[in-house]
C-alpha positions as CSV (number, residue, x, y, z in Angstrom):
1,X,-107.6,-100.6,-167.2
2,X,-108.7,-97.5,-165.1
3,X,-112.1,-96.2,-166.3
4,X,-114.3,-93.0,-164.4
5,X,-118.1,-93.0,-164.8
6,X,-119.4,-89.5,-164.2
7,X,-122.5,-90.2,-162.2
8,X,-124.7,-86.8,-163.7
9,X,-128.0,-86.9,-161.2
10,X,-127.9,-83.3,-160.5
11,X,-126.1,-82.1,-164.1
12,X,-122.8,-81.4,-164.6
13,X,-120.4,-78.1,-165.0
14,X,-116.6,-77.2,-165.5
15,X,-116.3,-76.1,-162.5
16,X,-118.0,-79.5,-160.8
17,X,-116.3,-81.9,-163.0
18,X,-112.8,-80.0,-161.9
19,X,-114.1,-80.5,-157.7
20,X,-115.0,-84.1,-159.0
21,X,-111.2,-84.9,-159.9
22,X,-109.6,-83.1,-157.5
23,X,-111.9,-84.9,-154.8
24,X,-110.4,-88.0,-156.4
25,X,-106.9,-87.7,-155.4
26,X,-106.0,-84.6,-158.2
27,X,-103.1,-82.2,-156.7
28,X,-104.6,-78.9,-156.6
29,X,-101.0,-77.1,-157.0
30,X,-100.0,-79.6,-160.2
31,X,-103.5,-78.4,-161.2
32,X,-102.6,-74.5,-160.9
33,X,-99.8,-75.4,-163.1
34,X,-101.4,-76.6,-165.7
35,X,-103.7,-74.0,-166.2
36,X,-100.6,-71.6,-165.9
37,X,-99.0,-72.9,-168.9
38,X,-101.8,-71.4,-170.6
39,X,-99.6,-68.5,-170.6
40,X,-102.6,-66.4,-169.4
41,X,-102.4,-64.5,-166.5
42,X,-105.0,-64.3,-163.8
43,X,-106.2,-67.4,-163.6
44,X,-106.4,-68.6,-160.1
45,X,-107.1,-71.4,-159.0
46,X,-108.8,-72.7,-155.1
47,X,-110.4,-75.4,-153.5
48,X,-112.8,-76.5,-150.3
49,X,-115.1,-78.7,-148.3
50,X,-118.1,-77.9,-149.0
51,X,-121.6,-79.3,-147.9
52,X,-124.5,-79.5,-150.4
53,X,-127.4,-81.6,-148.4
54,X,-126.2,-83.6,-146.2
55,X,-123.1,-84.7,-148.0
56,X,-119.8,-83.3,-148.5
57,X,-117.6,-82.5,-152.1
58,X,-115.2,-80.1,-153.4
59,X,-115.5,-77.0,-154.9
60,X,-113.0,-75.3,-157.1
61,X,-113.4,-71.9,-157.6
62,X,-111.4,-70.4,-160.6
63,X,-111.4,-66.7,-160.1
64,X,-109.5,-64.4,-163.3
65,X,-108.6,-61.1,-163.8
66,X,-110.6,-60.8,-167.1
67,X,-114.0,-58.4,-167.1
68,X,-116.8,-59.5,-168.5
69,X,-117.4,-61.9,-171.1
70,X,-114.7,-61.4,-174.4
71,X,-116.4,-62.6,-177.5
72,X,-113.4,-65.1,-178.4
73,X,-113.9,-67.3,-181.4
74,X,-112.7,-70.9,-182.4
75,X,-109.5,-69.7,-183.8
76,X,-108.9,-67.4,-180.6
77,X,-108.6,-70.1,-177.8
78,X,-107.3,-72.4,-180.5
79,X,-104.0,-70.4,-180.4
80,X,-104.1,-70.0,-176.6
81,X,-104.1,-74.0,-176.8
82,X,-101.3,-74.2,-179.6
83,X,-98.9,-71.7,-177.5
84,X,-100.0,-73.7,-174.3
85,X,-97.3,-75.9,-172.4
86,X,-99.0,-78.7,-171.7
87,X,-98.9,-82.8,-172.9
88,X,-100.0,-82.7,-176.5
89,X,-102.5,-85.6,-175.4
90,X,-104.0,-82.9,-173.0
91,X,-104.1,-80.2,-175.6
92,X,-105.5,-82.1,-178.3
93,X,-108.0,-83.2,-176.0
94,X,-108.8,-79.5,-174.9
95,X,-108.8,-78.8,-178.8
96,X,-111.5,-81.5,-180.0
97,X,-113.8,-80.1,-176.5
98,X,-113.8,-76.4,-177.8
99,X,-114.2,-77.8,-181.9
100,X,-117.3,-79.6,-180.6
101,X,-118.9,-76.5,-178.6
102,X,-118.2,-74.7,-181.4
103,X,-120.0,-77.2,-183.8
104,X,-123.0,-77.3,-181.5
105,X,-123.6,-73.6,-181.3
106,X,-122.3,-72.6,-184.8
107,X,-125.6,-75.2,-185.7
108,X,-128.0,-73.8,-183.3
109,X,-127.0,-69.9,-184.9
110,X,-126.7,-71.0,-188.1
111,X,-123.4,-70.5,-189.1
112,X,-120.0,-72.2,-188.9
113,X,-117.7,-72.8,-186.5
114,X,-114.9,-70.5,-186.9
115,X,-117.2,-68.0,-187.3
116,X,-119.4,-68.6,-184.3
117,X,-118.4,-65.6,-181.7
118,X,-118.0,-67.5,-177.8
119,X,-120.2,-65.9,-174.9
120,X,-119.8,-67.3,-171.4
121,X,-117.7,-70.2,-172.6
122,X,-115.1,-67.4,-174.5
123,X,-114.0,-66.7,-170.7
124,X,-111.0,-68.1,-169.3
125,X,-113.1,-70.0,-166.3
126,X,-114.3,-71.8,-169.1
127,X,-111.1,-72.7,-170.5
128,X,-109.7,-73.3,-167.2
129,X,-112.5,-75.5,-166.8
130,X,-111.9,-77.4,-170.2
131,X,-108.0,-77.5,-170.2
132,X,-108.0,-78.3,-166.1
133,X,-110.4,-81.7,-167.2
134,X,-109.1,-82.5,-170.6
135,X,-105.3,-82.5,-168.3
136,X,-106.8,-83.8,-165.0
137,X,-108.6,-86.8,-166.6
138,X,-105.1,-88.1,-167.7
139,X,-103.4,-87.3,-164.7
140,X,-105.6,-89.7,-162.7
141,X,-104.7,-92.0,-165.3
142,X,-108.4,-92.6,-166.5
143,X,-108.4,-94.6,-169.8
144,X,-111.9,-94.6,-170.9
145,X,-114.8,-92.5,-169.3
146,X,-118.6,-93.6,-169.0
147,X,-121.1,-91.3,-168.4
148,X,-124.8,-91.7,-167.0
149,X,-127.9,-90.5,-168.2
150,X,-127.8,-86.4,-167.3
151,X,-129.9,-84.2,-165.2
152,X,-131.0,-80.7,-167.3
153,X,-133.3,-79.7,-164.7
154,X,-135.5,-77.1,-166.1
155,X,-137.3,-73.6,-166.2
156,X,-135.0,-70.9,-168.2
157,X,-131.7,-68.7,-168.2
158,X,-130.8,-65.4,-169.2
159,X,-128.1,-65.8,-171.7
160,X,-126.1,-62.8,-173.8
161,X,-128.9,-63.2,-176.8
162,X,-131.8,-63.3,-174.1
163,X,-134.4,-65.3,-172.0
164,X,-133.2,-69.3,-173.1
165,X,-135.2,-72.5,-172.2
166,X,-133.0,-75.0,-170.4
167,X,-131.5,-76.7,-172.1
168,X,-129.7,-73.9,-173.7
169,X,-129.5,-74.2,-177.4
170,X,-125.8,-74.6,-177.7
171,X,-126.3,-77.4,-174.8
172,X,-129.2,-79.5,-176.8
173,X,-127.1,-79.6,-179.3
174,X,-124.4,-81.0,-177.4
175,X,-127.0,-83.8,-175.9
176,X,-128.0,-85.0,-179.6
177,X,-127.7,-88.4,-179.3
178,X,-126.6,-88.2,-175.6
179,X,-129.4,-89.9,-172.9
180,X,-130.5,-86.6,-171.0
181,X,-133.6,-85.7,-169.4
182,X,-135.4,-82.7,-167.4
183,X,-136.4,-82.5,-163.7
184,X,-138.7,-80.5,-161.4
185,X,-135.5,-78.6,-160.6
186,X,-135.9,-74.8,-162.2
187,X,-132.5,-74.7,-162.8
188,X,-129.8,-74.7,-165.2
189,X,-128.1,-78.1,-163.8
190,X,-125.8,-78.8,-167.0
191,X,-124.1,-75.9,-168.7
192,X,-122.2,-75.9,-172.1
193,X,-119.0,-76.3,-170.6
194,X,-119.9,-79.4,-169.2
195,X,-121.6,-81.2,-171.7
196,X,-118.4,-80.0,-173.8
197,X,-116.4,-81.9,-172.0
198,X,-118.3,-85.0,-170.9
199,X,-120.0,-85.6,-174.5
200,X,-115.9,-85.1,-176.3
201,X,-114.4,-87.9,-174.0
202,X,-117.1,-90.3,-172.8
203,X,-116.7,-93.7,-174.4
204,X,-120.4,-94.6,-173.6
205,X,-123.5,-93.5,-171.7
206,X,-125.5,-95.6,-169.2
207,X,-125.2,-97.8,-166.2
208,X,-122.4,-97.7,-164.4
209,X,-120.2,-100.3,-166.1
210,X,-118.8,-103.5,-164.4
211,X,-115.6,-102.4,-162.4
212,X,-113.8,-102.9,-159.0
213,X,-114.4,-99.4,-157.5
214,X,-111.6,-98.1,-155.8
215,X,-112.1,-94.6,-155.2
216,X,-115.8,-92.4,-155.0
217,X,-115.1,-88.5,-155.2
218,X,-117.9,-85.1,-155.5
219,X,-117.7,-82.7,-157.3
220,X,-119.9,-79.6,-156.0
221,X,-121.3,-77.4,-157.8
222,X,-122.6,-73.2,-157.0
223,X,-126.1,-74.2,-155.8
224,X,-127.1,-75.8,-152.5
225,X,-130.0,-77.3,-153.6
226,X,-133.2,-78.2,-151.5
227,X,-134.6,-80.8,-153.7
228,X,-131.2,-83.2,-153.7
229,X,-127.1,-82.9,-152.8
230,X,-125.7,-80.9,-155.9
231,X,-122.7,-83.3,-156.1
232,X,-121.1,-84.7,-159.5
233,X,-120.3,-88.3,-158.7
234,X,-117.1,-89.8,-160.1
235,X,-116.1,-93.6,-159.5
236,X,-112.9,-94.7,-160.5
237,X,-112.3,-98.3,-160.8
238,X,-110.4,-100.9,-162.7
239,X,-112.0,-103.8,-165.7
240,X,-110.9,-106.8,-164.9
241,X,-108.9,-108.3,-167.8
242,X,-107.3,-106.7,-170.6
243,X,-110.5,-106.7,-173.2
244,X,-113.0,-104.3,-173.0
245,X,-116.7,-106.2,-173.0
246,X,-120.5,-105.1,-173.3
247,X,-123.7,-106.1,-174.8
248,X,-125.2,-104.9,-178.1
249,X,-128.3,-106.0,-179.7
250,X,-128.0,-107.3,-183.4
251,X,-131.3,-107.0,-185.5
252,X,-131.6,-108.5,-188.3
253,X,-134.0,-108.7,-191.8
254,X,-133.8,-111.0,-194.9
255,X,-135.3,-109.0,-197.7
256,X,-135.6,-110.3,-201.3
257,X,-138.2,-107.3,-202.5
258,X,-136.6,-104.4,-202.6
259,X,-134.9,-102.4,-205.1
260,X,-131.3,-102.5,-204.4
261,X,-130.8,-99.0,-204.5
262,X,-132.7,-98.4,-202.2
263,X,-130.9,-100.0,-199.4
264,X,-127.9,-97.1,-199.4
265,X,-130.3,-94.5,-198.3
266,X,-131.8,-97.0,-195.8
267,X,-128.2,-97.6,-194.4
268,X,-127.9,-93.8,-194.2
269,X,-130.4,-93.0,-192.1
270,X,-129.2,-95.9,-189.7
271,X,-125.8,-94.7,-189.3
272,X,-127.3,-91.4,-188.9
273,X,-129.5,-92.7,-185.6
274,X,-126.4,-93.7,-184.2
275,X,-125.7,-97.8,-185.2
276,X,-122.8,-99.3,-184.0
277,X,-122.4,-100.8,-187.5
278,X,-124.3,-101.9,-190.6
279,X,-123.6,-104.3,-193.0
280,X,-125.4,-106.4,-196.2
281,X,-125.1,-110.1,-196.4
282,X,-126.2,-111.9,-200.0
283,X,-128.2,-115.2,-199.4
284,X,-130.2,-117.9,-200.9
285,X,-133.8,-118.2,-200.0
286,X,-136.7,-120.2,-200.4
287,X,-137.0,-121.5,-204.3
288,X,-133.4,-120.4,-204.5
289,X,-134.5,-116.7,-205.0
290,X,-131.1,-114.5,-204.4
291,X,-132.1,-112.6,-200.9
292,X,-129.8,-109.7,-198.9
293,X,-129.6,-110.0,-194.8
294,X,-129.5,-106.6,-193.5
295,X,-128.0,-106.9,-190.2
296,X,-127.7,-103.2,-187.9
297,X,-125.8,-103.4,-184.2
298,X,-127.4,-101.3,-181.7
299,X,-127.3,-100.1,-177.5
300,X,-129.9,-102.5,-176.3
301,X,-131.6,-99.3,-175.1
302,X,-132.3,-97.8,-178.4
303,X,-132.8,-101.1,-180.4
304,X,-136.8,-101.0,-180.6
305,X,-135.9,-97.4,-182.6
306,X,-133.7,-99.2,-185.1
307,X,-136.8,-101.7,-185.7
308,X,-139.0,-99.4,-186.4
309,X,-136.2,-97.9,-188.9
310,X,-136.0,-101.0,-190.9
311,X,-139.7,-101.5,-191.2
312,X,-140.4,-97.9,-191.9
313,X,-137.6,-97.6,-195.0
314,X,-137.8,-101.3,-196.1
315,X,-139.8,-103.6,-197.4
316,X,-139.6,-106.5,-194.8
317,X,-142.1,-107.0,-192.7
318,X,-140.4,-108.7,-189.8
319,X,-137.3,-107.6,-187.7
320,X,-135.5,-110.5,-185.7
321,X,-133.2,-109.5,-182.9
322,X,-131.3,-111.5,-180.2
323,X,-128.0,-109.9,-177.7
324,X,-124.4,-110.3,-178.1
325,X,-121.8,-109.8,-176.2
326,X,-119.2,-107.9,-177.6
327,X,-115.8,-108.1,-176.9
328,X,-113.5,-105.4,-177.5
329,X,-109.8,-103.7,-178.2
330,X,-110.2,-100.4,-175.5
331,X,-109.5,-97.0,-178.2
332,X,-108.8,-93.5,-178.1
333,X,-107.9,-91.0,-180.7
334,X,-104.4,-88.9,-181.0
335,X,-104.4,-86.4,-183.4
336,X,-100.8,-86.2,-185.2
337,X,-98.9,-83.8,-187.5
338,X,-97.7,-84.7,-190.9
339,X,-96.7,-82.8,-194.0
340,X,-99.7,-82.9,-195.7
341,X,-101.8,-81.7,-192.2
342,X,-103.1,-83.3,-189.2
343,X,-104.7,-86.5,-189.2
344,X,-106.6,-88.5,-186.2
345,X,-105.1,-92.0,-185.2
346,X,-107.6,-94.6,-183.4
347,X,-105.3,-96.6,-180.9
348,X,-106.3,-99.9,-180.0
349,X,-105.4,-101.2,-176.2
350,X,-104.9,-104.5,-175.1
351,X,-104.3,-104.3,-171.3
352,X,-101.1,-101.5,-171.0
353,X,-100.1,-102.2,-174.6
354,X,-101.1,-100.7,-177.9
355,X,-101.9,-103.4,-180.3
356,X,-103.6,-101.2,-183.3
357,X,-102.6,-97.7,-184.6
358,X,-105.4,-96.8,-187.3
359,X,-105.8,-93.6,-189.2
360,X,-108.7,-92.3,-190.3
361,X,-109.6,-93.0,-193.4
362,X,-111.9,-89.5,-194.1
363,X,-108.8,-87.1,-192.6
364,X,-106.6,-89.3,-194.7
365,X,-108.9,-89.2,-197.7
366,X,-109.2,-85.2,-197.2
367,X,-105.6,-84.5,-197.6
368,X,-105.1,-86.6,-199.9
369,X,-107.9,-84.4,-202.3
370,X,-106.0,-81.7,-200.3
371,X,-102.7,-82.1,-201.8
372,X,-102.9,-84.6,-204.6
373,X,-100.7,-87.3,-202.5
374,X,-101.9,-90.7,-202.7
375,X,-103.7,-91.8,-199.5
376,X,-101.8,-94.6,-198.8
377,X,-98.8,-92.4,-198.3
378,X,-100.6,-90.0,-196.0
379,X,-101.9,-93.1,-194.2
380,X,-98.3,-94.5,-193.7
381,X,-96.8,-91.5,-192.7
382,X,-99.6,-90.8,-189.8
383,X,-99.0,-94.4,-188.7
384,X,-95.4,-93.4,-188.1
385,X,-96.4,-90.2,-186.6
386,X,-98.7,-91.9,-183.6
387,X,-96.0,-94.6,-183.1
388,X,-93.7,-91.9,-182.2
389,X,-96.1,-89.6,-181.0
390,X,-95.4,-88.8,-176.9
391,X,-97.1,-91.2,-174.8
392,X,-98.4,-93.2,-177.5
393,X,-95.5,-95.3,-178.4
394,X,-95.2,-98.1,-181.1
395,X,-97.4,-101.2,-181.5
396,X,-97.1,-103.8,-179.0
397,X,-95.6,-100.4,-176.7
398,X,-96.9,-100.1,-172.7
399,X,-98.7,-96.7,-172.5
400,X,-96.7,-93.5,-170.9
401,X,-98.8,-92.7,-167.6
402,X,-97.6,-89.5,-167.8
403,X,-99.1,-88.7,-171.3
């Protein structure tokens, strides 16, 4: 299994996370192609050796033809993507980067996001920037991506609607959830584009994961920085073994108190904070009184939040906590086509083999409402769909490197 961990100490752009993979081994011309099947002309793409401190990286430079900034919307790059040639993998990948932007800035304007009108990320850079990772990624043959905690520096930006604090709005909204944190740097180290892209495909955030390294690349970005090298850091490497593995903290509280209807907004809010999973357990206590074990999985980082959750919106007045590991099927979501509309399928890898194909239940559930066709036919027929879906395969199938 080939896994990249984007090392984020001085931020991260489109631009950086394109020198990043193209430091790793990326073809620069098979890259110029891809961003030609855009069908938009213009787009140029060029790289270099660069120094930022005393170490070296690559820069690409994607120079267009386009003036200024169009306002493109949602629906407007969606349809550049749909008449793109590229891997549908690629382009689906491309598709759920731009939804997300568009999610994060329609909520910081108040609106939604077909509605929301796209600044600096409308420009084709931009979606050279998105389409050139979303296709590079898979090139290189990266299965899973991990991403460290990331630099915002600081100070402020002049954006189309004015003077912005960095983080940008658009860009804090992209972070929700997402370890981040500001630096003595005043400048703008992580743009939309690339928090776009890195928060849509990273598996998790943190330490660099367990891996034999086999290859270290640099991405640079526009500044040559005084304070540190302005280099994106991207290690490649391999997990040994066909499981994926980590550690998770399970907490735990035996509550006999409480008004049962209570717990469903309780489990709410911790699905909201970002569990891993929640789940009720009925037992029998002291002097046989009938008893419910709440039980929440959590990153170890963010566990002492979850406890203070439980006691806040419960009635128990103890948490107990101890670490698992975790062993795990690696994932990834396809999005496929079927007669009633599109439907996400989670894949589940064992090694080079897909073992699980799993719809969604809420896309299934949504046509179904849709269309008035029972679920469990949509469900069937997007099962077939990602079995013969391009690079994807059946169950029990080797993956297509090529997808």
């Amino acid at each position: 299994m080939r896994i990249g961990y984007f090392d984020c100490w001085s931020g991260v752009s489109g631009d950086m996370i394109l020198g990043a993979l193209v430091d790793a081994g990326l073809e620069l011309e098979r890259l110029q192609a891809a961003i030609s099947g855009l069908g938009v002309p213009g787009i140029q793409l060029s790289a270099e050796q660069v120094k930022r401190g005393a170490f070296v990286g690559t820069r690409v430079h994607v120079r267009t033809e386009e003036q200024g900034h169009p306002h493109r919307r949602l629906p407007d790059i969606e349809a550049i993507l749909d008449r793109a040639d590229l891997p549908e993998l690629a382009r689906a990948d491309a598709r759920r980067i731009f939804r997300r932007l568009a999610e994060a800035e329609a909520s910081a304007h108040g609106t939604t996001p077909d509605r929301i009108h796209f600044h600096e990320v409308g420009a084709l850079d931009a979606l050279a920037d998105v389409v050139g990772a979303a296709w590079g990624i898979r090139q290189l043959g990266l299965t899973r991506i991990h991403v460290s905690p990331i630099n915002l520096g600081s100070g402020s930006i002049q954006a189309a609607h004015g003077k912005m604090p960095v983080p940008a709005p658009g860009t804090a909204a992209l972070l929700t959830g997402v370890p981040a944190y500001g630096s003595e740097i005043a400048l703008e180290l992580t743009t939309p584009t690339g928090a776009a892209i890195l928060t849509t495909l990273a598996a998790t955030y943190g330490p660099m994961p367990a891996m034999i390294i086999r290859r270290v690349a640099y991405g640079a970005g526009h500044h040559d920085l005084k304070e540190q090298p302005n280099l994106l850091r991207l290690i490649i490497g391999e997990l040994s073994g066909d499981l994926d593995r980590d550690q998770v903290t399970v907490l735990e509280a035996t509550i006999d108190d409480m008004n049962p209807q209570f717990f469903e907004p309780l489990l709410d809010r911790l699905f909201e904070a970002g569990a891993l999973d929640v789940f009720l357990s009925s037992v029998i206590m002291k002097k046989s009184r009938p008893g419910t074990t709440l039980t929440v999985l959590a990153e170890p980082a963010v566990a002492d939040q979850f406890a203070a959750l439980i006691l806040t919106h419960s009635s128990t007045f103890g948490v107990r906590a101890h670490t698992a590991t975790r062993w795990k099927l690696f994932r990834d979501f396809i999005t496929v086509s079927t007669t009633h509309g599109s439907v996400r399928v989670k894949r589940g890898w064992s090694g080079d083999r897909i073992t699980i194909l799993s719809p969604e239940y809420e896309d299934c559930r949504r046509a179904s409402q849709a269309t008035g066709v029972p679920i469990q036919v949509i469900y069937d027929e997007a099962r077939q769909a990602a079995a013969r879906a391009e690079g994807a395969g059946a169950a029990g199938v080797p993956r297509d490197p090529e997808a």
